[in-house]
N, CA, C and O atoms as a Tinker XYZ file with bonds, in Angstrom:
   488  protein
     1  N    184.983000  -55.917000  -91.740000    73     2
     2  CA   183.677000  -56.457000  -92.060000    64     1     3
     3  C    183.627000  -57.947000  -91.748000    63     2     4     5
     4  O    182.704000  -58.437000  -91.097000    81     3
     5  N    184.944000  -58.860000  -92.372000    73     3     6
     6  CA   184.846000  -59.906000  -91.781000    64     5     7
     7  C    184.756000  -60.508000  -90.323000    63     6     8     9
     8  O    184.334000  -61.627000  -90.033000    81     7
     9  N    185.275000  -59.463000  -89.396000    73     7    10
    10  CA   185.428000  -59.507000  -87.823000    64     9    11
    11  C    183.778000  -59.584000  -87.291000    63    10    12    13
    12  O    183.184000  -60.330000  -86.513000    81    11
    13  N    183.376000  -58.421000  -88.129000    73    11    14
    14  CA   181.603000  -58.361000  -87.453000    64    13    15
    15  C    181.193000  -59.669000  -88.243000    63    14    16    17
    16  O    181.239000  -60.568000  -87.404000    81    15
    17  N    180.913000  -60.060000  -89.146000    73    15    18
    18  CA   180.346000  -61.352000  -89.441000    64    17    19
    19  C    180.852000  -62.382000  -88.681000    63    18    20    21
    20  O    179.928000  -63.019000  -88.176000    81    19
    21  N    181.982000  -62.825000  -88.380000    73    19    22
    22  CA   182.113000  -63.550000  -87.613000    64    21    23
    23  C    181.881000  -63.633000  -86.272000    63    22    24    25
    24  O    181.828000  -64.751000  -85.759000    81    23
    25  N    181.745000  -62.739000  -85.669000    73    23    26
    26  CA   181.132000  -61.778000  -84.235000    64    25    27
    27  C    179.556000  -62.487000  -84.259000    63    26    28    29
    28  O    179.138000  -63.344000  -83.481000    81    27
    29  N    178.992000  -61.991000  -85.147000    73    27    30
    30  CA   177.848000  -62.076000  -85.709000    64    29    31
    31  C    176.522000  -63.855000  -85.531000    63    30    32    33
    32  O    175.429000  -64.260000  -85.133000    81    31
    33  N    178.060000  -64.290000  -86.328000    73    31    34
    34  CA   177.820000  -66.323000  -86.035000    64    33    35
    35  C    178.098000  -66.524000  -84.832000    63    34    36    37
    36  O    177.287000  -66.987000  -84.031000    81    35
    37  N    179.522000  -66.135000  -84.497000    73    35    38
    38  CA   179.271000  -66.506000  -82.806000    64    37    39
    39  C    178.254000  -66.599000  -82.084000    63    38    40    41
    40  O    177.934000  -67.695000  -81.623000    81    39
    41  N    177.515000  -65.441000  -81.825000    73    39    42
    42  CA   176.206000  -65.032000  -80.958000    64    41    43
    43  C    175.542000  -66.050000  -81.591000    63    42    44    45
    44  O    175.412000  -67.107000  -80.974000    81    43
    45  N    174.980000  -65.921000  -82.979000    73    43    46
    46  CA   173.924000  -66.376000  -83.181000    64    45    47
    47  C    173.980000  -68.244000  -82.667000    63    46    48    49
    48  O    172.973000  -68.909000  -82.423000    81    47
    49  N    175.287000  -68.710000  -82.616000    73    47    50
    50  CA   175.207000  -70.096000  -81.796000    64    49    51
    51  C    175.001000  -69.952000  -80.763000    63    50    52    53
    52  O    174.024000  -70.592000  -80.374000    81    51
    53  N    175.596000  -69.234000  -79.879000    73    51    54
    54  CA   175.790000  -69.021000  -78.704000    64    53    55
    55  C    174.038000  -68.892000  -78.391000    63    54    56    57
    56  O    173.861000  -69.784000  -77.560000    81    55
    57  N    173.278000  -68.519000  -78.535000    73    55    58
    58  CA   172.051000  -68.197000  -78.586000    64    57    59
    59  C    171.090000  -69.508000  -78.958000    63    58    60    61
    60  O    170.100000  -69.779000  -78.279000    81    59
    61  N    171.347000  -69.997000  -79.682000    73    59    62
    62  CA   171.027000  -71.753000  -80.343000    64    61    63
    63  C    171.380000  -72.416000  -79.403000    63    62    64    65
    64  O    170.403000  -72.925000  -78.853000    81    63
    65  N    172.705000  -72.769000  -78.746000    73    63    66
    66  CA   173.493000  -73.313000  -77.842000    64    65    67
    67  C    172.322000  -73.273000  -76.364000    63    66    68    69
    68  O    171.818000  -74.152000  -75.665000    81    67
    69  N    172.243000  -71.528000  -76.389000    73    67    70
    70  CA   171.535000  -71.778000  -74.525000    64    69    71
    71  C    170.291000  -71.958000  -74.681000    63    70    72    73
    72  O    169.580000  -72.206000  -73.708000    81    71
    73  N    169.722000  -71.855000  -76.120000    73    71    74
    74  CA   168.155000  -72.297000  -75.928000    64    73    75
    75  C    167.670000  -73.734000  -75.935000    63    74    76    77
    76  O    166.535000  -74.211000  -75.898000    81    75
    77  N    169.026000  -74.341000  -76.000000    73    75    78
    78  CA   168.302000  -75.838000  -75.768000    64    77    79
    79  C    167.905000  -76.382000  -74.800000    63    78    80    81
    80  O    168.455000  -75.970000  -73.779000    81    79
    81  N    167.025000  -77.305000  -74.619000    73    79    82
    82  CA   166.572000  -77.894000  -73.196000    64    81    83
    83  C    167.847000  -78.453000  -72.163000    63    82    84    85
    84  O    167.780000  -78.498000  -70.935000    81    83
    85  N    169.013000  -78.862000  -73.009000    73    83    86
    86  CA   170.384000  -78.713000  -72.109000    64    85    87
    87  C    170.741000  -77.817000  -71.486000    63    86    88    89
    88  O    170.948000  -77.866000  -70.273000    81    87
    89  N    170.871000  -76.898000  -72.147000    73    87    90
    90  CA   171.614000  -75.970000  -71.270000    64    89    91
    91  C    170.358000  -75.254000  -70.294000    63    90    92    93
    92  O    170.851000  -74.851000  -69.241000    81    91
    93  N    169.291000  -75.070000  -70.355000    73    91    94
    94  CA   167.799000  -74.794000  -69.643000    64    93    95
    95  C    167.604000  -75.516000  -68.467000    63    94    96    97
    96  O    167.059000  -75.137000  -67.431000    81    95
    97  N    168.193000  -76.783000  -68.779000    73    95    98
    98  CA   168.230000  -77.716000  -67.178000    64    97    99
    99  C    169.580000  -77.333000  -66.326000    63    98   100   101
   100  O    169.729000  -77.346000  -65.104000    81    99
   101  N    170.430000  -77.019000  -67.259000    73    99   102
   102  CA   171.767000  -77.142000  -66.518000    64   101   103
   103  C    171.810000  -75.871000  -65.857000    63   102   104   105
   104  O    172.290000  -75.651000  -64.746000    81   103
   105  N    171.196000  -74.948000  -66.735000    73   103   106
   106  CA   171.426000  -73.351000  -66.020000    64   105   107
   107  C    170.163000  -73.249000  -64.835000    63   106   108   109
   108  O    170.512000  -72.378000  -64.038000    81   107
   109  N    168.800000  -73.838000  -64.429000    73   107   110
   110  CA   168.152000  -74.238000  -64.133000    64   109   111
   111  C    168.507000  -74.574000  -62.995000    63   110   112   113
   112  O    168.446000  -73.777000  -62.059000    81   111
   113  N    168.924000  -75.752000  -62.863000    73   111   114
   114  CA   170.146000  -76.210000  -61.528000    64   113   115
   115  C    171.378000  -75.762000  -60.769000    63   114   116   117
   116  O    171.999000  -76.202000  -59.801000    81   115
   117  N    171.528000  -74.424000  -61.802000    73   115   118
   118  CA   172.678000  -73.946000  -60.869000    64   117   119
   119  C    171.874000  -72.792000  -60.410000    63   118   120   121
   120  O    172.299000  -72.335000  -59.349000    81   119
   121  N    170.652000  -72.076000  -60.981000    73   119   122
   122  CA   170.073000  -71.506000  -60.582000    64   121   123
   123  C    169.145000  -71.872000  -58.649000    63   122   124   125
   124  O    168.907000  -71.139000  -57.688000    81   123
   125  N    168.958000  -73.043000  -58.879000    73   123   126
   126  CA   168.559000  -73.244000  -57.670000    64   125   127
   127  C    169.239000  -73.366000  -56.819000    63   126   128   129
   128  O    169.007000  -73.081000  -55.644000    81   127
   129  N    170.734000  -74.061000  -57.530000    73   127   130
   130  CA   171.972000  -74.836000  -56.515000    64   129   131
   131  C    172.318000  -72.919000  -55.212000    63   130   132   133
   132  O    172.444000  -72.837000  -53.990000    81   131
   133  N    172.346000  -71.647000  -56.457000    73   131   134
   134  CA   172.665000  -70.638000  -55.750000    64   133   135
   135  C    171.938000  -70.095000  -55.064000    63   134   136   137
   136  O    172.446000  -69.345000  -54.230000    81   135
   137  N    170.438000  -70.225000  -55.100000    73   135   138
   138  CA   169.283000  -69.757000  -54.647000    64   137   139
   139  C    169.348000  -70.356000  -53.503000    63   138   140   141
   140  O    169.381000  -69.516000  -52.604000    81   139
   141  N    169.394000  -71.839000  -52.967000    73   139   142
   142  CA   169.748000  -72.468000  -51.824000    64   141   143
   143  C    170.840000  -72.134000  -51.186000    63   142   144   145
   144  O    170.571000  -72.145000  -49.985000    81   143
   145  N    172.211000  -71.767000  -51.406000    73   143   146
   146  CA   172.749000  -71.118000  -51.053000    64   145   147
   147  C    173.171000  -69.832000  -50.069000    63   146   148   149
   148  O    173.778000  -69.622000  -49.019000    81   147
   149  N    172.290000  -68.961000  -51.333000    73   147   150
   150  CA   172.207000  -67.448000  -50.494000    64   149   151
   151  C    170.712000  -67.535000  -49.386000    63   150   152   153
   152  O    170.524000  -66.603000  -48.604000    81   151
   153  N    169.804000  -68.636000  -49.427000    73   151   154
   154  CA   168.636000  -68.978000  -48.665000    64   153   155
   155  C    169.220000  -69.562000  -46.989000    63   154   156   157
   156  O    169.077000  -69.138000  -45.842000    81   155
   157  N    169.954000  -70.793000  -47.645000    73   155   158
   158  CA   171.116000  -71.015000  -46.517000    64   157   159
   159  C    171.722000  -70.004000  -45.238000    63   158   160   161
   160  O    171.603000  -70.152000  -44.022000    81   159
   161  N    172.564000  -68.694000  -46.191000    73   159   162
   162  CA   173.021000  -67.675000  -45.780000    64   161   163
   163  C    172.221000  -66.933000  -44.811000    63   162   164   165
   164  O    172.621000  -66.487000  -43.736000    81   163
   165  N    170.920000  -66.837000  -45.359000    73   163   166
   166  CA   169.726000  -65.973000  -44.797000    64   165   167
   167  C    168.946000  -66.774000  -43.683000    63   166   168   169
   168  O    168.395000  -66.147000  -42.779000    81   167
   169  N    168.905000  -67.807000  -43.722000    73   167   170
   170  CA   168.604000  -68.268000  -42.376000    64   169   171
   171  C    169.725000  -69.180000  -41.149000    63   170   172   173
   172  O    169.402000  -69.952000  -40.247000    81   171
   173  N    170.852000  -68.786000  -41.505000    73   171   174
   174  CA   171.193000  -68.954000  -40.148000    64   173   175
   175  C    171.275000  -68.161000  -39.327000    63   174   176   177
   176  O    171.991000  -68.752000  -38.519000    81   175
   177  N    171.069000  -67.225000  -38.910000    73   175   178
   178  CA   169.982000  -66.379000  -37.664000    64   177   179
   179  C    169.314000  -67.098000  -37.005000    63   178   180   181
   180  O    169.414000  -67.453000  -35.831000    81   179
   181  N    168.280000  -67.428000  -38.140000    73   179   182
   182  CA   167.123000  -67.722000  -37.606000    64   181   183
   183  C    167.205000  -69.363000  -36.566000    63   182   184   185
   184  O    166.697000  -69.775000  -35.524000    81   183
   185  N    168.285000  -69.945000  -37.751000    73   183   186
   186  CA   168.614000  -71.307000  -37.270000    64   185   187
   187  C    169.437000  -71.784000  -36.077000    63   186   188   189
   188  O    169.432000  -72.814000  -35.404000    81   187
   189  N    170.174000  -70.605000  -36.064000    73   187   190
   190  CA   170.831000  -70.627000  -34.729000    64   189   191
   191  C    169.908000  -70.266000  -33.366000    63   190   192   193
   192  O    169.945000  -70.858000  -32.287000    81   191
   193  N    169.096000  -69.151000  -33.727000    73   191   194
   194  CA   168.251000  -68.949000  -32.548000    64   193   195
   195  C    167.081000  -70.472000  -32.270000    63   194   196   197
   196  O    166.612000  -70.789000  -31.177000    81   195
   197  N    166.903000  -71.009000  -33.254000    73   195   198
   198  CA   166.056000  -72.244000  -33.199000    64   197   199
   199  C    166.633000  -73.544000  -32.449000    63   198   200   201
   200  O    165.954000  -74.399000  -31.880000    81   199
   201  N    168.172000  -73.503000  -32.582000    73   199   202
   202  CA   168.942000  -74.664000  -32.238000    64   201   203
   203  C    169.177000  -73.992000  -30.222000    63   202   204   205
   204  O    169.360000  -74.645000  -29.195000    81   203
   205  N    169.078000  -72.809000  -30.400000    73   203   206
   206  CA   169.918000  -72.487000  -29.128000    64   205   207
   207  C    168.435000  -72.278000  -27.976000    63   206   208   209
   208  O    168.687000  -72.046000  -26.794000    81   207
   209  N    167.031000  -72.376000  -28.404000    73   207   210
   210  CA   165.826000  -72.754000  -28.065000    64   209   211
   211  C    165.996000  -74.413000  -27.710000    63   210   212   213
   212  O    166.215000  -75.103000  -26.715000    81   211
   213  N    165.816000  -74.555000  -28.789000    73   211   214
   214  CA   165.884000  -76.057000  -28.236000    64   213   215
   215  C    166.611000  -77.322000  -27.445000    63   214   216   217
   216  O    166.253000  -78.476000  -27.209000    81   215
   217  N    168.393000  -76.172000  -27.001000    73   215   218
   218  CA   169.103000  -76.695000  -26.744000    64   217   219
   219  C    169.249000  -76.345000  -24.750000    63   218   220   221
   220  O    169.729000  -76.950000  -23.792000    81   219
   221  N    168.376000  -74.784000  -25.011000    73   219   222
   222  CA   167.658000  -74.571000  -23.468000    64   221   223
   223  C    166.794000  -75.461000  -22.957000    63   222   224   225
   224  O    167.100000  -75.763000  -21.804000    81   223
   225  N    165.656000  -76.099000  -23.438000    73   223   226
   226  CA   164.356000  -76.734000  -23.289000    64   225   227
   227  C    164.774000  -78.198000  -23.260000    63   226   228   229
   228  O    164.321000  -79.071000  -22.521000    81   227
   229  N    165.653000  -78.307000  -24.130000    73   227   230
   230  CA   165.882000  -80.100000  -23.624000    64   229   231
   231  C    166.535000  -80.060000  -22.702000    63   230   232   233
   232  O    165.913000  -80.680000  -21.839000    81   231
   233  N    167.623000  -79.640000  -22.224000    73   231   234
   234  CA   168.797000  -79.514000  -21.242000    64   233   235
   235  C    167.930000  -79.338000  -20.212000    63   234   236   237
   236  O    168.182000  -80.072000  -19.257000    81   235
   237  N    166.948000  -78.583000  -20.069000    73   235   238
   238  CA   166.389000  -77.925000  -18.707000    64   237   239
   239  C    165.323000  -79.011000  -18.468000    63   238   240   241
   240  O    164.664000  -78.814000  -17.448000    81   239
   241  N    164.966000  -80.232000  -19.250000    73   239   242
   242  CA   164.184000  -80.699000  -18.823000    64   241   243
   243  C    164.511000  -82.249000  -19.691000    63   242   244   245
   244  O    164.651000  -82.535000  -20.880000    81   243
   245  N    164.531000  -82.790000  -18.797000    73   243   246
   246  CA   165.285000  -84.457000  -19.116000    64   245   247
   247  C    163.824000  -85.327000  -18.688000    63   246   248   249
   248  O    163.927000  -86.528000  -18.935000    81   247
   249  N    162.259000  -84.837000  -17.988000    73   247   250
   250  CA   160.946000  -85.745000  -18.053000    64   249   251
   251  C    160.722000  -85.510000  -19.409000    63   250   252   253
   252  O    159.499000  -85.578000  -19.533000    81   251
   253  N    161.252000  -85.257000  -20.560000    73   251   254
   254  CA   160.421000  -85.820000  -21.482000    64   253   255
   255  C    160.739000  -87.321000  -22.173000    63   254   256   257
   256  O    161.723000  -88.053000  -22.067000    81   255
   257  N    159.546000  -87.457000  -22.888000    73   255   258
   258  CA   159.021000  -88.850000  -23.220000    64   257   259
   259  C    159.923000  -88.451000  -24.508000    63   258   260   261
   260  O    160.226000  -87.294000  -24.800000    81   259
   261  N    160.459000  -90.122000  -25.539000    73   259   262
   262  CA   160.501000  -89.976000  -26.857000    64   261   263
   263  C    159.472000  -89.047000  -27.691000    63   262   264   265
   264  O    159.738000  -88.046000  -28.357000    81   263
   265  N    158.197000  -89.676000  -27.460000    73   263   266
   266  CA   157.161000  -89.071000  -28.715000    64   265   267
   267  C    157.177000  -87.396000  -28.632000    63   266   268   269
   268  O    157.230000  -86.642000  -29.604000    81   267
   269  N    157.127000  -87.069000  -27.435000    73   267   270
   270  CA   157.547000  -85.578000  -26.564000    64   269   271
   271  C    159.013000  -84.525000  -27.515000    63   270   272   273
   272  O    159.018000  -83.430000  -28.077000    81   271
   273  N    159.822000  -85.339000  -27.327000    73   271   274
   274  CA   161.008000  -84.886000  -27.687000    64   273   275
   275  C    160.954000  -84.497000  -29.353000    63   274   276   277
   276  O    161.386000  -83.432000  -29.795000    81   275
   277  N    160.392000  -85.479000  -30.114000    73   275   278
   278  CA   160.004000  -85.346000  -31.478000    64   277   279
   279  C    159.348000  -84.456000  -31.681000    63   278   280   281
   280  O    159.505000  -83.790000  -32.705000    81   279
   281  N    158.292000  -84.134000  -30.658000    73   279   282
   282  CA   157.168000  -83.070000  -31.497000    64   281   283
   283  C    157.491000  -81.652000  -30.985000    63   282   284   285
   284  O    156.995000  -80.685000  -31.563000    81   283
   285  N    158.722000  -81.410000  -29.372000    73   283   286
   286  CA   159.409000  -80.680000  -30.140000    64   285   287
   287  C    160.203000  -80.025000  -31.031000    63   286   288   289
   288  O    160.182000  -78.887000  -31.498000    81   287
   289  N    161.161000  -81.311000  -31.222000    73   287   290
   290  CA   161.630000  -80.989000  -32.788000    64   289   291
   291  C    160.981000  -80.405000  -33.606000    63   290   292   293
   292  O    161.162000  -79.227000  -33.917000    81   291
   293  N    159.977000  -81.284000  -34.153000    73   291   294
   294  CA   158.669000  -81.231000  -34.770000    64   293   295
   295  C    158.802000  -79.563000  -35.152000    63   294   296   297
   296  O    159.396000  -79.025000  -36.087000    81   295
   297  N    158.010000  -78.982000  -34.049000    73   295   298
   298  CA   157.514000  -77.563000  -33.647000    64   297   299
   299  C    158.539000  -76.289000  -34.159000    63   298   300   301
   300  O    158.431000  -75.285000  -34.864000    81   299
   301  N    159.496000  -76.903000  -33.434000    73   299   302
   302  CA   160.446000  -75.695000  -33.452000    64   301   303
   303  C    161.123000  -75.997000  -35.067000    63   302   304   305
   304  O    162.312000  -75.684000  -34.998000    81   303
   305  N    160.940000  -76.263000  -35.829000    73   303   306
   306  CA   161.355000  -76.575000  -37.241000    64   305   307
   307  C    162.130000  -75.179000  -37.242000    63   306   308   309
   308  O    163.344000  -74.991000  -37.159000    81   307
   309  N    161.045000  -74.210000  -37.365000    73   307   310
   310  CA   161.439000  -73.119000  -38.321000    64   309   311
   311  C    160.405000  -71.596000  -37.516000    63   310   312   313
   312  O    159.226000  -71.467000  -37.184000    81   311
   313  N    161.213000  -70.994000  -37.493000    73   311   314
   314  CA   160.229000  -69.792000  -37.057000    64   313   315
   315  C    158.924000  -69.544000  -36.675000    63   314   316   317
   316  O    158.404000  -69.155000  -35.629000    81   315
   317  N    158.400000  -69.954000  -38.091000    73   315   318
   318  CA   156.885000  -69.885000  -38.643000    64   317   319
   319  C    156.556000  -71.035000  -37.919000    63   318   320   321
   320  O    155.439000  -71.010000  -37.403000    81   319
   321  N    156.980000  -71.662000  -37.811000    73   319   322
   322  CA   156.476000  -73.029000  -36.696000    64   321   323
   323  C    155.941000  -73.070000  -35.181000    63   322   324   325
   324  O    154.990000  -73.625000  -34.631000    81   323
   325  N    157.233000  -72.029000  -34.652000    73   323   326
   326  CA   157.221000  -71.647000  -33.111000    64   325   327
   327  C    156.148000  -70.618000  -33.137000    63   326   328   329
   328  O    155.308000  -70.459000  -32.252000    81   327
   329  N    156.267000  -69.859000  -34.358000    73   327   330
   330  CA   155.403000  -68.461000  -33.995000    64   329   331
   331  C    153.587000  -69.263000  -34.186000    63   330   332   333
   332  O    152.589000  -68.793000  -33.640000    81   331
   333  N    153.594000  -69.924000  -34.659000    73   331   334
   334  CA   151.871000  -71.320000  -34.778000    64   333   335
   335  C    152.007000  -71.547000  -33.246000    63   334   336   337
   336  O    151.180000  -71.128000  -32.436000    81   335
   337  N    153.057000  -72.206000  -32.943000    73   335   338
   338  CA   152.328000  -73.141000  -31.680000    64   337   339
   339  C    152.566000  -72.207000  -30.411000    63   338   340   341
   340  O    152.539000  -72.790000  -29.327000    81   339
   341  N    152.778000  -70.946000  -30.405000    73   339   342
   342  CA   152.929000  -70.063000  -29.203000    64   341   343
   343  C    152.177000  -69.525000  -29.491000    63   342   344   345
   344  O    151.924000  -68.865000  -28.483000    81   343
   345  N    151.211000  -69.131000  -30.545000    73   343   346
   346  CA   150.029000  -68.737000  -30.357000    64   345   347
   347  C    148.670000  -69.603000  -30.561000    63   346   348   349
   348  O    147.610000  -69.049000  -30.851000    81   347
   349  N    148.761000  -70.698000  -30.424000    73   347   350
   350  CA   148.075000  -71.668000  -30.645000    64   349   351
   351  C    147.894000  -72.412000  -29.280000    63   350   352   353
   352  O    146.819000  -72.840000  -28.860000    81   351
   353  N    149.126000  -72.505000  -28.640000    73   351   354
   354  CA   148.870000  -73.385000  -27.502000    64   353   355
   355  C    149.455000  -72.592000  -26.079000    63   354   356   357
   356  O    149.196000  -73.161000  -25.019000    81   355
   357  N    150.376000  -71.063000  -26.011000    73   355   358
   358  CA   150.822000  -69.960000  -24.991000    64   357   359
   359  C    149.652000  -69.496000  -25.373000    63   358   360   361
   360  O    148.675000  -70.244000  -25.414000    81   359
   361  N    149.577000  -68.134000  -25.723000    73   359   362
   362  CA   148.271000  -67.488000  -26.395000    64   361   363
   363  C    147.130000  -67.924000  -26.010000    63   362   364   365
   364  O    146.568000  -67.091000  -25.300000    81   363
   365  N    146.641000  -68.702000  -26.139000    73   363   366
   366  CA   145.110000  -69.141000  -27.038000    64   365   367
   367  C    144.943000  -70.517000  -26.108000    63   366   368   369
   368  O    143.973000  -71.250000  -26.298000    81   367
   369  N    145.662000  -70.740000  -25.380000    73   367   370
   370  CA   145.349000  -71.731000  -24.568000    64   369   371
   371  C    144.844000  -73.424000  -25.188000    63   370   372   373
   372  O    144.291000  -74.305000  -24.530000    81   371
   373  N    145.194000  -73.459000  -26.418000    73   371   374
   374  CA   144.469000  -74.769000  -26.659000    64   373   375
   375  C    144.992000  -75.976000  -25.879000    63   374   376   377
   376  O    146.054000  -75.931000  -25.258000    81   375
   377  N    144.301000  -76.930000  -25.928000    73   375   378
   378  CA   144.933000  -78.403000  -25.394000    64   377   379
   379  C    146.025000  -78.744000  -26.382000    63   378   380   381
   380  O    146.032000  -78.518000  -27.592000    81   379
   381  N    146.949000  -79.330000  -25.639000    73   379   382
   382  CA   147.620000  -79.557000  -26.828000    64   381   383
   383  C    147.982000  -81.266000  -26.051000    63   382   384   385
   384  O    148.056000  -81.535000  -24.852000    81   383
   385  N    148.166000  -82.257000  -27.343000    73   383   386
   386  CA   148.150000  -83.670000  -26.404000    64   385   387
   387  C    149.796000  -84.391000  -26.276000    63   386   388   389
   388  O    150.251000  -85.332000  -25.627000    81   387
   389  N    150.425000  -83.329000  -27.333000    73   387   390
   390  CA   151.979000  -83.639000  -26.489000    64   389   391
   391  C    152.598000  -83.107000  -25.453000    63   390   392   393
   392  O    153.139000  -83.693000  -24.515000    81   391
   393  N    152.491000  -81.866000  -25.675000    73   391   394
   394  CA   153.042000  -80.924000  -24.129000    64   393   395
   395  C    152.013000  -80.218000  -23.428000    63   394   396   397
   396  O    151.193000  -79.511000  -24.015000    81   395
   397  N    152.033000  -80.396000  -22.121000    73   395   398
   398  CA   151.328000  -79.994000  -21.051000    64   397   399
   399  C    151.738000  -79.652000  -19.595000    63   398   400   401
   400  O    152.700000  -80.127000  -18.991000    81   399
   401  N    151.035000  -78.942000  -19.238000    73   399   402
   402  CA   151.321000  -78.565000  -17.733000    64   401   403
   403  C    152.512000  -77.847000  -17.487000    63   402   404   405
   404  O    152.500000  -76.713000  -17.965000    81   403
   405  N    153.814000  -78.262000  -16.717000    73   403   406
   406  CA   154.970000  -77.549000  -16.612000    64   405   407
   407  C    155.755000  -77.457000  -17.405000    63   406   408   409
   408  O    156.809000  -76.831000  -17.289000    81   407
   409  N    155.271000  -78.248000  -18.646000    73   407   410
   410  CA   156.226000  -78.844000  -19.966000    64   409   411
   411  C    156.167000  -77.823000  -20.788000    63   410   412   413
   412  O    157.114000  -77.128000  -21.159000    81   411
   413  N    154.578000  -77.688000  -21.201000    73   411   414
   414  CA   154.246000  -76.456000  -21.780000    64   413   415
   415  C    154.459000  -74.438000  -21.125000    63   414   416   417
   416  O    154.678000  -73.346000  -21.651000    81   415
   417  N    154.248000  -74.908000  -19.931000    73   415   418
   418  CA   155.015000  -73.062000  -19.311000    64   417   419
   419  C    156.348000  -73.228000  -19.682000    63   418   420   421
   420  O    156.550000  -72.369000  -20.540000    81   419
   421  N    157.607000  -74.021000  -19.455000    73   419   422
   422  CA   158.355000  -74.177000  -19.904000    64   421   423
   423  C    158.776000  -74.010000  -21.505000    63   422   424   425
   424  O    159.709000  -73.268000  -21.811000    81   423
   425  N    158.213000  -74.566000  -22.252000    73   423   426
   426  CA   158.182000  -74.459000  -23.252000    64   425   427
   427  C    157.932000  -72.617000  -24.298000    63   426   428   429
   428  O    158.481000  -72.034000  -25.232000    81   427
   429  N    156.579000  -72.347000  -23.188000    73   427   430
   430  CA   156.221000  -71.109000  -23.589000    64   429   431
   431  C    156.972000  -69.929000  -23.461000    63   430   432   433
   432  O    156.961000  -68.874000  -24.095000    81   431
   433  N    157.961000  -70.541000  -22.016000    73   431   434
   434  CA   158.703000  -69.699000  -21.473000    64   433   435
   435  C    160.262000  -69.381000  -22.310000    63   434   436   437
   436  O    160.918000  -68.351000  -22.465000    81   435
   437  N    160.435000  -70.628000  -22.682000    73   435   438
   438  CA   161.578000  -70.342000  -23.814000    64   437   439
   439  C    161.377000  -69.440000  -24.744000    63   438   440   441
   440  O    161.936000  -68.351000  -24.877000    81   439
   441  N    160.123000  -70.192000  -25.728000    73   439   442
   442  CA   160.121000  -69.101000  -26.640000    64   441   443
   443  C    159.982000  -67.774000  -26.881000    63   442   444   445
   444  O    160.253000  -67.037000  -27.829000    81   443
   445  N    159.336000  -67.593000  -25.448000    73   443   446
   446  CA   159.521000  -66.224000  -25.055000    64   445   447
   447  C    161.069000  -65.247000  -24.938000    63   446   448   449
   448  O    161.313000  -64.052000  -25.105000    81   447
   449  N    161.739000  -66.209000  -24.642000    73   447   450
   450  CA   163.125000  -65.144000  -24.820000    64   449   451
   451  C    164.195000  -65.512000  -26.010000    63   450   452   453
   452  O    165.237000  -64.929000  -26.309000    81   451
   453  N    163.449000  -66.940000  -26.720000    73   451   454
   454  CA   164.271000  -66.866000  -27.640000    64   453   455
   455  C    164.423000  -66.050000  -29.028000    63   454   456   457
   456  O    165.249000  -66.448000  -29.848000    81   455
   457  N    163.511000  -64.739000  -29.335000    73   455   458
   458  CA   163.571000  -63.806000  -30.013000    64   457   459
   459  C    163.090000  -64.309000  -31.342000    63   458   460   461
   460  O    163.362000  -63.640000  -32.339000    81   459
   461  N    162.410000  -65.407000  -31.456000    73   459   462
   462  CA   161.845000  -66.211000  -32.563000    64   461   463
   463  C    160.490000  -65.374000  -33.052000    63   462   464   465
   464  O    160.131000  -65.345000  -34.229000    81   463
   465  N    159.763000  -64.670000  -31.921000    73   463   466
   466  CA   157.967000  -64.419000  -31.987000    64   465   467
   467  C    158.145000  -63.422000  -33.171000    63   466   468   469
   468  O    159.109000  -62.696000  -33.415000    81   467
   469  N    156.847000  -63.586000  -33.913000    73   467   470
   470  CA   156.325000  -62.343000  -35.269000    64   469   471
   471  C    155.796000  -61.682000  -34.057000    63   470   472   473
   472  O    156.223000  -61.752000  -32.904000    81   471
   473  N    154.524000  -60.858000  -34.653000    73   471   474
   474  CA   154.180000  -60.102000  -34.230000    64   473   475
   475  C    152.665000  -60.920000  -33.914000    63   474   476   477
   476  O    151.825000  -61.243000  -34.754000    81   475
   477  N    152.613000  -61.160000  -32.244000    73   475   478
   478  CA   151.758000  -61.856000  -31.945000    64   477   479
   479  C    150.271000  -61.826000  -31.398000    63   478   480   481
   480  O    149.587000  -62.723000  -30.906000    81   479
   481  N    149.985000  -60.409000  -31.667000    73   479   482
   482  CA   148.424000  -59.514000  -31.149000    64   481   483
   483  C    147.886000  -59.717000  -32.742000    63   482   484   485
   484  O    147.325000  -58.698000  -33.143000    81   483
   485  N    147.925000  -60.597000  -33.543000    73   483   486
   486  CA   146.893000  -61.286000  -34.491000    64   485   487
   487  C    145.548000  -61.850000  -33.639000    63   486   488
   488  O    144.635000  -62.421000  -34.236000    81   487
């Protein structure tokens, strides 16, 4: 009987203990620290196909300007990025006032085989 009562207090600190705003931040932060983590995990795919895009397109083309070079960076951030401006400016033809002309077929032409596109008949 004494074993369960003491069993008993344990928890009930233990329970006091994690409801404080201490331990709520601390568990909080490791909660995200792992969430970034396994997020990490899950996009290098994606990140590798993004780096190995961009590492075709600069190499293959040394006329670009600084401001040029940035806004492909810029662009190619992240998936959801490439899959905007290939249907925004391949697609859909808009003007676009950083890349143009052979810069942009080029450009379009990468992303075309770099296996980045959603599903692009939106």
């Amino acid at each position: 009987m004494r074993k369960i009562v003491l069993i008993i207090i344990q928890l009930i600190v233990i329970i006091l203990i994690l409801r404080t705003s201490y331990a709520q931040q601390f568990f909080s932060g490791v909660t995200e620290t792992v969430t970034g983590w396994f997020q990490a995990v899950v996009d290098v795919p994606e990140r590798s196909k993004i780096v190995k895009l961009r590492d075709r397109f600069m190499r293959n083309n040394m006329s670009l300007k600084p401001h040029q070079t940035d806004y492909v960076i810029e662009v190619t951030d992240t998936a959801d990025k490439v899959n905007k401006f290939y249907k925004l400016y391949c697609i859909k033809k808009d003007k676009n006032p950083y890349i143009f002309g052979a810069n942009l077929l080029k450009l379009c032409a990468e992303i075309e085989q770099s296996e980045l596109l959603f599903n692009t008949t939106d």
